[in-house]
C-alpha positions as CSV (number, residue, x, y, z in Angstrom):
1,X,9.9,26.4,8.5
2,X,7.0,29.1,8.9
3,X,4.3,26.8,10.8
4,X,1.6,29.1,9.5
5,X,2.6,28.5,6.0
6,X,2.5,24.4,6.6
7,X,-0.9,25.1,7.8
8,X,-2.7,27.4,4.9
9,X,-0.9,24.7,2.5
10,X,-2.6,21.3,4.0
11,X,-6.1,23.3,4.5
12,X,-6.0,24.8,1.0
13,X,-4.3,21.3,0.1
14,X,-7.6,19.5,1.3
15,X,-9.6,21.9,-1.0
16,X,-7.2,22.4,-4.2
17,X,-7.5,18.3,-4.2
18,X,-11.3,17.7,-3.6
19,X,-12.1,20.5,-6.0
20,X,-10.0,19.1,-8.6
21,X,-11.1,15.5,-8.1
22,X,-15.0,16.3,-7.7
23,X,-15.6,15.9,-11.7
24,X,-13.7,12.1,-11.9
25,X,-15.6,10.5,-8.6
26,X,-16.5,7.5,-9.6
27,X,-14.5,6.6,-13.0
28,X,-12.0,4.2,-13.2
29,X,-8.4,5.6,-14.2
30,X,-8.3,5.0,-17.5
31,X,-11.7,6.7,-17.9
32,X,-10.0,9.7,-16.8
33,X,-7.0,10.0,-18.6
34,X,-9.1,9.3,-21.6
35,X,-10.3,12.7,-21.3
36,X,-7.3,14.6,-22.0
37,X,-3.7,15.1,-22.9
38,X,-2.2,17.0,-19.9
39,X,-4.1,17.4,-16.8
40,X,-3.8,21.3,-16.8
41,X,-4.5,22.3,-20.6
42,X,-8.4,20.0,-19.4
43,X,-8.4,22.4,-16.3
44,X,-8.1,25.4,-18.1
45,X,-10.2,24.3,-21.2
46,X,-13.1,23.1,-18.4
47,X,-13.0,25.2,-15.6
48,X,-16.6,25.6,-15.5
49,X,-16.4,21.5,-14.1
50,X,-14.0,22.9,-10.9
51,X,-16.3,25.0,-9.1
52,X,-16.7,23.8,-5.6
53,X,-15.2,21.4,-3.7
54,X,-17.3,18.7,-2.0
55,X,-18.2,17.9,1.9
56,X,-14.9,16.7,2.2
57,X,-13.3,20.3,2.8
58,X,-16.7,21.7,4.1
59,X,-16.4,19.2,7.2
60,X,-12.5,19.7,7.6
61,X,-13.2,23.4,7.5
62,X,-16.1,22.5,10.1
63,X,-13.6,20.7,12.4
64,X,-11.4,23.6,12.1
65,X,-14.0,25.9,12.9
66,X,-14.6,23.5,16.5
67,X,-11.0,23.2,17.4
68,X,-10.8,26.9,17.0
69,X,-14.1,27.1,19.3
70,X,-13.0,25.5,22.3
71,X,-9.1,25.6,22.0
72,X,-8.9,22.1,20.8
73,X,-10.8,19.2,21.0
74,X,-14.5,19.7,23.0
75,X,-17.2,17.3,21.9
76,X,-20.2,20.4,21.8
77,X,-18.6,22.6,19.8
78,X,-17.4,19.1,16.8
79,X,-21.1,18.3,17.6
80,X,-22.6,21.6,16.9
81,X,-20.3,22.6,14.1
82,X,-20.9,19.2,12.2
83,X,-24.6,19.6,12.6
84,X,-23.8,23.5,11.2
85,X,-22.3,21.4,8.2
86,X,-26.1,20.3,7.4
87,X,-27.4,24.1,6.4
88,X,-24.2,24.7,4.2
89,X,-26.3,22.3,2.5
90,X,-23.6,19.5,1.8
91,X,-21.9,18.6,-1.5
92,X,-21.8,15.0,-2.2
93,X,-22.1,13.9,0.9
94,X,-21.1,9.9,2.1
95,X,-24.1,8.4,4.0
96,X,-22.2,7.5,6.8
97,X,-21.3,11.3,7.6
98,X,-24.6,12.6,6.6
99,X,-26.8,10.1,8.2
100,X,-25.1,9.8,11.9
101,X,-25.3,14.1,11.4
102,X,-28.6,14.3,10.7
103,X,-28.9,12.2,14.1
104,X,-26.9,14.4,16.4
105,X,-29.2,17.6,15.2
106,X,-32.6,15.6,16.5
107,X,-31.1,15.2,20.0
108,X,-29.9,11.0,19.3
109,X,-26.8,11.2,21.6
110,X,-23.3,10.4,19.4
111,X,-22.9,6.9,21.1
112,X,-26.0,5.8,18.9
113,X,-26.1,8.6,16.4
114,X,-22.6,7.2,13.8
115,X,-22.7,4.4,11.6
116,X,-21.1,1.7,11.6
117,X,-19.2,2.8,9.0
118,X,-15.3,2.1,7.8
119,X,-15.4,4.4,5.4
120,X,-13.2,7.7,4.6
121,X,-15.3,10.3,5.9
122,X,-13.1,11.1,8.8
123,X,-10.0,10.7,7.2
124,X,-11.0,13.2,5.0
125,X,-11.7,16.0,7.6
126,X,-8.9,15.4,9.4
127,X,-6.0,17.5,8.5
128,X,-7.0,20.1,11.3
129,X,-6.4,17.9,14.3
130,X,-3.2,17.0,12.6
131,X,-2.2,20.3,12.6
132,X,-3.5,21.8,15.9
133,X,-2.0,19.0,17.9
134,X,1.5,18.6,15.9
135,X,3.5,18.6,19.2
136,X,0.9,17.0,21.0
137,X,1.2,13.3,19.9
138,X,-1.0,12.2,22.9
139,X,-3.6,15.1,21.8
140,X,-3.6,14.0,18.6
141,X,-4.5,10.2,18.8
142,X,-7.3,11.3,21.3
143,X,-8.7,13.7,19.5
144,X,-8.0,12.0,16.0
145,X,-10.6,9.0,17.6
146,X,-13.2,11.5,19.5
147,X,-13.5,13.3,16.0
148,X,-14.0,10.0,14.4
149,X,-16.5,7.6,16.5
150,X,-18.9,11.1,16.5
151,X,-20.3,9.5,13.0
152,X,-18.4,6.5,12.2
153,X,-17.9,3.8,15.3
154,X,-16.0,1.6,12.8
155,X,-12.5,1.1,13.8
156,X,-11.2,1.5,10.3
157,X,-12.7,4.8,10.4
158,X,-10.4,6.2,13.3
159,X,-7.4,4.1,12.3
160,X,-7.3,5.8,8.8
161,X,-8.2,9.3,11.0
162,X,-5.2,8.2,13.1
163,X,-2.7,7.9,10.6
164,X,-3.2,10.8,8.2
165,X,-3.4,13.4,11.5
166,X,0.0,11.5,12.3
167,X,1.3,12.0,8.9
168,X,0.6,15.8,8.9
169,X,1.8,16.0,11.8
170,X,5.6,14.7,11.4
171,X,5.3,16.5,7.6
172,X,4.8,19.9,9.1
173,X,7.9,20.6,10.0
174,X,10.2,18.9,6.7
175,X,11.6,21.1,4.0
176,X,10.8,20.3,0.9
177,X,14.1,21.5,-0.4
178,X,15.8,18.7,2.2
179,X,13.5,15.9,1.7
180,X,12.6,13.8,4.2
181,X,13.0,9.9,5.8
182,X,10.6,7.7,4.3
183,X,11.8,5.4,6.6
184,X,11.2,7.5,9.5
185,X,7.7,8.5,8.0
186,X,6.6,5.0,7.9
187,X,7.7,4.4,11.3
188,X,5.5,7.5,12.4
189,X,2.6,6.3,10.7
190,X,2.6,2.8,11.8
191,X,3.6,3.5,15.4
192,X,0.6,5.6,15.9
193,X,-1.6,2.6,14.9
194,X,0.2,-0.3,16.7
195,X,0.0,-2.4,19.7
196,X,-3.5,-2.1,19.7
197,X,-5.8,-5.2,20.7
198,X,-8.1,-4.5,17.6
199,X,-7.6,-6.6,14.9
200,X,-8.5,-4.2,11.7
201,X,-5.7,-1.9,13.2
202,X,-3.0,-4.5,13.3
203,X,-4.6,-5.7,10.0
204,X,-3.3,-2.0,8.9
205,X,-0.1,-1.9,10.0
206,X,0.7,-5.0,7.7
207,X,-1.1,-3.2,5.0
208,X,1.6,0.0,5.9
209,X,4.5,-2.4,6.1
210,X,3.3,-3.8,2.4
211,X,3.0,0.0,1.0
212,X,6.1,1.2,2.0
213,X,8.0,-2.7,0.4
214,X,6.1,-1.5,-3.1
215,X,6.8,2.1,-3.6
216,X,9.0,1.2,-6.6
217,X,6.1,0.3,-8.5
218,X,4.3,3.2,-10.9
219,X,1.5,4.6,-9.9
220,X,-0.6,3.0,-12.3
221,X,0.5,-0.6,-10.9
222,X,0.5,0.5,-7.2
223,X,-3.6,1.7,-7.4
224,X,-4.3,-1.3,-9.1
225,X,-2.4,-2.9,-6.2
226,X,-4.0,-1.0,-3.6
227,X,-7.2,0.7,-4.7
228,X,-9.4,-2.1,-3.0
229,X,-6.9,-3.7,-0.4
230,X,-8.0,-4.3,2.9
231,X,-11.9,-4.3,1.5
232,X,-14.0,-7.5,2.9
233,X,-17.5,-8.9,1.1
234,X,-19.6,-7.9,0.6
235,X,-18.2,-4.2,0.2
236,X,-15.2,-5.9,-2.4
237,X,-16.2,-4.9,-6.0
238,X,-15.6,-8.0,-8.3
239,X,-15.6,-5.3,-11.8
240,X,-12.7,-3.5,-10.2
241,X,-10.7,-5.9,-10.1
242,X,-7.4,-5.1,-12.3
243,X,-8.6,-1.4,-12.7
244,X,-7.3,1.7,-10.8
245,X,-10.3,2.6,-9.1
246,X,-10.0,3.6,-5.3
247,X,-12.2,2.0,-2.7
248,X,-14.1,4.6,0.1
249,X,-13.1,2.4,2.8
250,X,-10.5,4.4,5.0
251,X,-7.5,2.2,4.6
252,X,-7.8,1.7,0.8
253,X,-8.3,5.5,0.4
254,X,-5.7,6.0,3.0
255,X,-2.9,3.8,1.7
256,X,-3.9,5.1,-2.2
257,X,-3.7,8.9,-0.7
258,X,0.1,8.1,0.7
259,X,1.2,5.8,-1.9
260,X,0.7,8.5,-4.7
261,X,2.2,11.6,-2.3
262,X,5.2,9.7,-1.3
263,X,5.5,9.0,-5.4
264,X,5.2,12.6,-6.3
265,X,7.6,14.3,-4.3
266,X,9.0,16.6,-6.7
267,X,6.1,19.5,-6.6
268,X,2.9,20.2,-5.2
269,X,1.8,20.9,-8.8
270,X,2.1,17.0,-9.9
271,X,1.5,15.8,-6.9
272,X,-2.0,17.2,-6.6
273,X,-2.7,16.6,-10.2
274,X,-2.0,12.5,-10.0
275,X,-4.2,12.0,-6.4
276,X,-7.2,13.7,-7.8
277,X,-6.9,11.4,-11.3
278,X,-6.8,8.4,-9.1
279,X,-10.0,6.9,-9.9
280,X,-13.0,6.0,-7.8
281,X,-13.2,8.2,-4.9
282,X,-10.7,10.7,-6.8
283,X,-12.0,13.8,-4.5
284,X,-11.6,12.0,-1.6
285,X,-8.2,10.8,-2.3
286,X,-7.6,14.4,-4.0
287,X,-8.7,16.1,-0.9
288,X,-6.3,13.1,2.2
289,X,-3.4,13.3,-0.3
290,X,-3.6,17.4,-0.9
291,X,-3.8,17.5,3.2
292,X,-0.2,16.0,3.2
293,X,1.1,17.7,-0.2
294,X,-0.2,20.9,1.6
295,X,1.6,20.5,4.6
296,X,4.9,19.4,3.1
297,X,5.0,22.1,0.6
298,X,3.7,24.7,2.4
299,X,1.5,28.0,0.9
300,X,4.5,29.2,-0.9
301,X,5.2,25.8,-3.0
302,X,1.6,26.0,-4.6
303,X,0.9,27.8,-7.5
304,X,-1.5,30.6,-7.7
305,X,-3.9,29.4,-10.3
306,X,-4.5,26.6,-8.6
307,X,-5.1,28.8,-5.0
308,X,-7.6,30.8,-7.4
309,X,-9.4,27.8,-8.8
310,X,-10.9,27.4,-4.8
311,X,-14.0,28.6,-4.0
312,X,-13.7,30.8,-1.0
313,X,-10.2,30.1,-0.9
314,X,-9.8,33.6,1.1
315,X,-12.3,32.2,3.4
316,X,-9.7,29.1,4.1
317,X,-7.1,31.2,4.5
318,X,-8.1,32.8,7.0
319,X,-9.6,29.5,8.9
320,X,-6.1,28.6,9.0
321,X,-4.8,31.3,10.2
322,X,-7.3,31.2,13.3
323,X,-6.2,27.9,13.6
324,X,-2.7,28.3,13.5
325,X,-3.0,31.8,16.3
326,X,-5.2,29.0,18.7
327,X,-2.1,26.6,18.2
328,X,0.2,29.0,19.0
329,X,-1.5,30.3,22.2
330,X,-2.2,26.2,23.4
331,X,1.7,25.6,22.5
């Protein structure tokens, strides 16, 4: 497979999914499929509600932008680039990110600057570690935590940053046309995570272990299933209880992101359509889930309207192909 194709796909993937799931952030499911018949006639009828994407793909684009800098991981130039992020200005930012951010640029050093958050916001800029350090597994997993603890300290945070990198990672290199192990992709995924001594991350390798014994379920069943799990009080929402509607904590957004790419194999097209009509934190889980569909399918497999719906998508283009000429001179 052409590498440089796997990466323009998950970047653009990141953006394609957050842009389309900006408008439903924050309705359940059934809210959103109220709205229309098919997902694409609404896009083409209400393209005026697609035009950006959200700080999700500003801050993967941002952690692009550092690995290119130093020729991977270097903590100034993901400090200075996030900080960067702040003048863009951001789009529908989570506190977490924007509030440990806000501490780096007035000098607070990182180790008291992040939250103590366990939410998605590093999961969701993640894809670009995946990529840079595909070979690297070692490179990855260190850099995948660095990246994270900058603005969330929570180990859920890196855990979920852990995983998707990991995900990209062994995806990269599978042709769609062959299909790959899920068996072996859930080993990946869950041996990047395990043997540790902290509890949440053994906590998610159960949670894996239980994803990959319920992909038989539909998608409708499996978010109700999933869209919360792993959620502790005070954070668990009572109303949402029964009701597709996924949970900005990591692993819930993780595990929802994987669960619906793993059931939507068939094209990028449907793929990305069903992650950013999850419900809840549909850009979020639009913009994880089009990271893998991205790097699976590559450029080639997605279509060109959708390409064209990005804002900037040139720009991303040619992020990733810096990117991808940095990988190729470390590698």
């Amino acid at each position: 497979m052409e590498i440089l194709d796997k990466f323009q796909g998950s970047l653009l993937g990141v953006a394609i999914g957050d842009t389309l799931g900006r408008p439903f952030e924050g309705k359940l499911r059934s809210e959103i499929y109220a709205n229309f018949n098919t997902f694409e006639e609404f896009i083409q009828n209400k393209k005026n509600l697609f035009k950006t994407y959200t700080d999700d793909t500003q801050l993967t684009l941002h952690t692009a932008e550092a690995l290119i800098r130093g020729n991977g991981f270097n903590l100034n130039n993901f400090i200075s680039e996030y900080i960067k992020w702040l003048d863009d200005p951001p789009i529908g930012a989570g506190y977490g990110c924007i509030s440990s951010i806000r501490k780096l640029k007035y000098g607070i050093p990182w180790e008291n600057a992040a939250s103590n958050s366990g939410g998605n916001g590093t999961a969701m800029r993640i894809a670009p570690i995946g990529l840079f350090y595909y070979k690297d597994f070692k490179g990855l997993k260190s850099a995948a935590i660095k990246s994270s603890i900058l603005t969330h300290s929570h180990p859920a945070a890196s855990a979920g940053s852990i995983v998707i990198a990991s995900a990209i990672a062994y995806l990269i290199d599978k042709d769609p046309k062959l299909r790959f192990s899920v068996d072996q992709f859930f080993d990946v995924i869950i041996s990047s995570i395990s043997g540790s001594q902290e509890e949440i991350w053994e906590e998610f390798v159960e949670i894996l272990n239980k994803l990959k014994s319920n992909l038989h379920v539909s998608i409708k069943a499996g978010l109700i299933k999933f869209s919360q799990i792993g959620v502790k009080s005070p954070f668990f929402i009572e109303d949402y209880l029964g009701h597709a509607f996924v949970h900005p904590y990591a692993i819930s957004t993780v595990v929802c992101s994987i669960f619906i790419f793993l059931k939507k194999l068939n094209s990028f097209r449907d793929c990305i359509f069903e992650l950013a009509t999850a419900g809840g934190d549909s850009d979020t889980v639009g913009a994880i889930g089009g990271s893998l569909a991205g790097a699976y399918f590559g450029l080639k497999n997605i279509p060109n309207d959708l390409i064209k719906l990005v804002k900037d998508y040139k720009k991303i283009l040619k992020i990733s192909e810096e990117l991808h000429k940095k990988f190729e001179l470390r590698y």
